[in-house]
C-alpha positions in Angstrom: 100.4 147.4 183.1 101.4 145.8 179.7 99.3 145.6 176.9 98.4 142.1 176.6 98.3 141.2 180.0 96.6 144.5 181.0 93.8 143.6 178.8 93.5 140.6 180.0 93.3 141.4 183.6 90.5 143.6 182.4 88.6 141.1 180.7 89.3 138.9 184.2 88.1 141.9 186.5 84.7 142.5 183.9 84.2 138.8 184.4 84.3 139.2 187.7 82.2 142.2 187.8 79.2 140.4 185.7 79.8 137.5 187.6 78.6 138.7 190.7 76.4 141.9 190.0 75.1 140.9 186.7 75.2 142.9 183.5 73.8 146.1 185.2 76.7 146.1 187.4 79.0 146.4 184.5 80.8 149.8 184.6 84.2 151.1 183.5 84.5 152.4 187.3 83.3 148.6 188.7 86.0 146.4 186.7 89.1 149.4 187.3 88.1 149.0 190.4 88.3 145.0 190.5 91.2 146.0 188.1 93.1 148.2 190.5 93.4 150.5 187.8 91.7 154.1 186.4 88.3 154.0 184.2 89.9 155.7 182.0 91.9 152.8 181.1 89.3 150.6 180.8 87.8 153.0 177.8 91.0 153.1 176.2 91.7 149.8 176.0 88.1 148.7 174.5 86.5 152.3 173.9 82.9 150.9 173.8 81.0 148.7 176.9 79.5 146.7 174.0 83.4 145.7 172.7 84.1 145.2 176.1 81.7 142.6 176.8 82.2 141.3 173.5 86.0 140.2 173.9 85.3 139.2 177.5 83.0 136.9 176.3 85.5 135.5 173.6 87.8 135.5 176.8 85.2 133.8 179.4 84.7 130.5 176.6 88.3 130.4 175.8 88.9 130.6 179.7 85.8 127.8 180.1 87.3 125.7 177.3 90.1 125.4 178.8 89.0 124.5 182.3 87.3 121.8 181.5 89.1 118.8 179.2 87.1 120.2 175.9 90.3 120.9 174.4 92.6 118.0 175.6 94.1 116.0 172.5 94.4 112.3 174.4 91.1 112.0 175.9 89.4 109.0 176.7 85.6 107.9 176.5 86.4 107.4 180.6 87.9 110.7 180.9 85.3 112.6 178.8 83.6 115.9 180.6 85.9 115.1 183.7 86.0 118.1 185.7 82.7 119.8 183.9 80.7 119.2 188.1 83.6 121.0 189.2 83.6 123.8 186.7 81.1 125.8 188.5 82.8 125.9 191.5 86.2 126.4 189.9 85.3 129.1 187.2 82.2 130.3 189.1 82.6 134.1 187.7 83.4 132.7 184.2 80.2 130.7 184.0 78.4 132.9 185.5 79.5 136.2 183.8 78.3 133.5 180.3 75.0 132.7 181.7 74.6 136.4 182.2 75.2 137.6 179.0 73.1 134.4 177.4 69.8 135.7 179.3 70.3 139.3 178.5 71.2 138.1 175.1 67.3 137.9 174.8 66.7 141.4 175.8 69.3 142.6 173.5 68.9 141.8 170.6 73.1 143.0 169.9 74.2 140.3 172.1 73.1 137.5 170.0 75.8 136.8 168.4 77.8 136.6 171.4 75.3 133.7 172.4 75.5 132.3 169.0 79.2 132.1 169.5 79.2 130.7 172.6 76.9 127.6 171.6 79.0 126.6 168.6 81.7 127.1 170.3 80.9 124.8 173.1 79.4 122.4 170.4 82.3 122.5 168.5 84.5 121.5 170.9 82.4 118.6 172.2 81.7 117.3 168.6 85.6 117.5 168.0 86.0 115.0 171.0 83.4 113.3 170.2 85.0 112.7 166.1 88.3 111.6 168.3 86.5 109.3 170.0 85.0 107.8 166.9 81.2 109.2 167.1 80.5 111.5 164.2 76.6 112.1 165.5 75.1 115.1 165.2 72.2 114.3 167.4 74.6 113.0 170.1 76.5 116.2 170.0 73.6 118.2 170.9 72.1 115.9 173.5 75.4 115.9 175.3 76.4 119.5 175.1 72.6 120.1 176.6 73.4 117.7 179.3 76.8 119.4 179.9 75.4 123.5 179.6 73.0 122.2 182.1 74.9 120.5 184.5 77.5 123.6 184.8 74.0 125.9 185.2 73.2 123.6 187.8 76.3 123.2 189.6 76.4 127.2 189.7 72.9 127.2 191.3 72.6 124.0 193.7 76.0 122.0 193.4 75.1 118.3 194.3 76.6 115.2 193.3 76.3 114.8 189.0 78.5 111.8 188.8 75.5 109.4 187.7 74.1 112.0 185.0 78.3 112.0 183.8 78.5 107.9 183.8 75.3 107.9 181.7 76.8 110.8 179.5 79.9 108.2 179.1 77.9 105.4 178.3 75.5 106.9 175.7 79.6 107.9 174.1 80.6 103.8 174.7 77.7 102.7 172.6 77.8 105.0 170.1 81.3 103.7 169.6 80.9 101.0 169.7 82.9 100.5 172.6 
């Protein structure tokens, strides 16, 4: 296992691991075991559970960024959030492994700045498309990344059709660019 990848196939298997169990099924034992590899490499490579689920929340919003078009350079008012109803069902660990760690972020106290950096990074990312797209609103930002956190929740818990809450999404975009 080499060092880069064989952390990352760590953060992929503790992922996986919150993703389905929850954050009381996180062991070293549970993600070698999703791993295919010893617990003891699991505490050598991130030594603590807390760094642990620290960089595999950097990991799971990188991962999430990247599946949806958050980060794409040439989008399009039209082509904004494509993909986000399909995230959930194409990244269901990833989103679920961050709604996890979110709700126990309230219980522990430690884990909020892991929330905190998963907000702004989500907001950041939409306000940058939003800037490309010619809307520098504040207010917009966060009406549209609470419409998009909650269709991905949604999608994870009863996937239906979102297309009409997207097209209003688009058009509230249109008109504040004048488009």
């Amino acid at each position: 296992m080499k060092d880069a990848s064989g952390r990352i196939a760590l953060l992929r298997a503790t992922v996986a691991v919150v993703g389905v169990g929850g954050l009381h099924a996180l062991t070293y034992r549970a993600v070698a075991a999703e791993a295919g590899v010893s617990h003891g490499l699991v505490r050598h490579h991130f030594g603590t559970k807390d760094q642990l689920i620290a960089e595999a929340m950097e990991f799971a919003i990188d991962e999430s960024l990247r599946g949806s078009n958050m980060l794409e350079s040439g989008l399009t008012v039209s082509t904004f959030a494509a993909g986000i109803e399909s995230l959930a069902d194409r990244e269901s660990s990833v989103q679920s492994f961050q709604y996890e760690l979110l709700l126990e972020s309230r219980r522990r106290p430690e884990l909020r700045p892991l929330a905190e950096r998963h907000y702004r990074a989500y907001r950041e990312a939409i306000a940058r498309q939003l800037e490309r797209l010619g809307v520098e609103d504040p207010e917009l930002t966060e009406l549209i990344w609470f419409a998009l956190d909650g269709i991905v929740f949604k999608q994870l818990v009863l996937p239906e059709d979102v297309s009409p809450a997207l097209r209003r999404v688009r058009t509230l975009i249109e008109a504040a660019a004048g488009d």
